[in-house]
C-alpha positions in Angstrom: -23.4 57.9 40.8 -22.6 56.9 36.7 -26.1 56.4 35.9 -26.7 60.4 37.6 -23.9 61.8 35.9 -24.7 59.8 32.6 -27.8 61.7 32.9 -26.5 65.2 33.4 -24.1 64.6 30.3 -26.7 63.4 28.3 -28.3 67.2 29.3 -25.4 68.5 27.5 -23.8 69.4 31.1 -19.8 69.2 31.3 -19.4 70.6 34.8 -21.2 69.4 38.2 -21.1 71.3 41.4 -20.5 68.6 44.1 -21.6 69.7 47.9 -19.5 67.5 49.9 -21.5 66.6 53.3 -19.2 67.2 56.4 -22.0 66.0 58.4 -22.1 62.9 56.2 -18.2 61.9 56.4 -18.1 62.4 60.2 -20.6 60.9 62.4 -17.9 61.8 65.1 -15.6 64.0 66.3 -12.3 63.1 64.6 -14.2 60.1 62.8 -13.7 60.7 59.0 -15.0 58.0 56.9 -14.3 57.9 52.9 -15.5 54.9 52.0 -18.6 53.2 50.0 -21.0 55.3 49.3 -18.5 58.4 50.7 -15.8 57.4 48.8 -14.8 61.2 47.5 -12.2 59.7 45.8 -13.7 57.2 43.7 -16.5 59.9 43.0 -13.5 62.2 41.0 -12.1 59.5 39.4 -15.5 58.8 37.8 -15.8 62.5 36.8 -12.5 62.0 35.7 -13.0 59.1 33.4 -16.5 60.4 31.9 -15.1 63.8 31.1 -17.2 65.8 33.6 -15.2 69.3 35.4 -16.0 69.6 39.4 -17.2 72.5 41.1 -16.4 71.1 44.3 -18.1 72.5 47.7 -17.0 71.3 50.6 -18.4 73.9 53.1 -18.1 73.9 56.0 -21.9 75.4 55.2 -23.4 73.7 51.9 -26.6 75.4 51.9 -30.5 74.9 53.8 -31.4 72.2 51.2 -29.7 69.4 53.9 -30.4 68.4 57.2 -28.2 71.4 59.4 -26.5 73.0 56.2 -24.5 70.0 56.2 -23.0 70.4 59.8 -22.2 67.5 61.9 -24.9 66.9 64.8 -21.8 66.6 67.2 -20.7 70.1 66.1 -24.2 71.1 66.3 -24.8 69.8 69.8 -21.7 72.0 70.8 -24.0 74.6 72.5 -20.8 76.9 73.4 -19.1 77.0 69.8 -21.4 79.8 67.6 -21.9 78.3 64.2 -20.8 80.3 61.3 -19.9 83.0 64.1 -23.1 83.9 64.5 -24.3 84.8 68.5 -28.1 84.6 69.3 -28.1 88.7 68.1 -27.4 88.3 64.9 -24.0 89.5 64.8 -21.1 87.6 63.6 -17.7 87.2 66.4 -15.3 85.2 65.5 -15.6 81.8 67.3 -12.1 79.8 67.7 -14.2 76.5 68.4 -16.1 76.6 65.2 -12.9 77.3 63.3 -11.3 74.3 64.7 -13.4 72.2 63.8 -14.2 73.5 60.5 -10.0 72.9 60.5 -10.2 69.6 61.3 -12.8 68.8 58.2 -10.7 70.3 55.9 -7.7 68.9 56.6 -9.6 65.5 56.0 -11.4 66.6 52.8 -8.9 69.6 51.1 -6.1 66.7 50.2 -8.6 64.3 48.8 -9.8 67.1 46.5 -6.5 69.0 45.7 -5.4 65.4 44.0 -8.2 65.8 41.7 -7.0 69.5 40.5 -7.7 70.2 36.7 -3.6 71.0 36.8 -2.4 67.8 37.8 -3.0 64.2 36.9 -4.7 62.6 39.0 -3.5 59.3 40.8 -4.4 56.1 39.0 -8.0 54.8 40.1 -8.5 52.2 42.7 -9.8 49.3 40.1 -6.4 49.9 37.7 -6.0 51.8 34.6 -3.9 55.2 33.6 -4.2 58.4 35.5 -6.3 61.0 34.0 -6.2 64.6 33.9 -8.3 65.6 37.0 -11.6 67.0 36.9 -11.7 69.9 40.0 -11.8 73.1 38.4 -13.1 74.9 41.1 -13.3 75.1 44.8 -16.3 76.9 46.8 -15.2 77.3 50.9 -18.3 78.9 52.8 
């Protein structure tokens, strides 16, 4: 991710929007996985230390440039639960299922990101050092 974000500075960029892939963190219902390559957290702090702001979008729906718009395939094999509300017409009806689950993903992502708020410091990163200011200054729900 540094040598990326390296790249976007050197642009003369100070802000990033980051989609954040529900699909990505759970391979399962209920199965929420932050670490490695996920690790959201570690992602901010880096932000965070090079100076870059967040524009951070975590969905549910992050767009038709990734496989689903960035739904899980286990929400997506839900054949009852209408995705984004939407029924076979067209027309959008609310959808309790879909809500729950979209619940469910943001009560696993929303506390990861609302420790990285431009308005607090953020907590101390993993590998040592001071907190830093944090780097989300904005927060896209779709």
């Amino acid at each position: 991710w540094e040598s990326v974000l390296l790249g976007y500075m050197a642009a003369g960029l100070n802000a990033v929007r980051i989609y954040f892939h529900w699909g990505f963190h759970s391979p399962r219902r209920g199965v929420y996985m932050f670490d490695g390559n996920r690790d959201v957290d570690a992602l901010l702090h880096l932000c965070a230390r090079l100076g870059l702001y967040v524009l951070a979008a975590p969905g549910p729906y992050i767009c038709a440039e990734t496989s689903g718009g960035g739904f899980p395939f286990w929400l997506l094999e839900m054949r009852e639960v209408r995705i984004r509300h939407m029924q076979a017409t067209g027309m959008l009806r609310y959808d309790n299922a879909f809500m729950a689950a979209c619940m469910e993903w943001w009560n696993a992502i929303v506390p990861i990101l609302a420790k990285h708020e431009i308005t607090k410091a953020a907590p101390p990163p993993p590998e040592g050092g001071a907190a830093r200011r944090g780097c989300v200054v904005g927060f896209q729900v779709d």
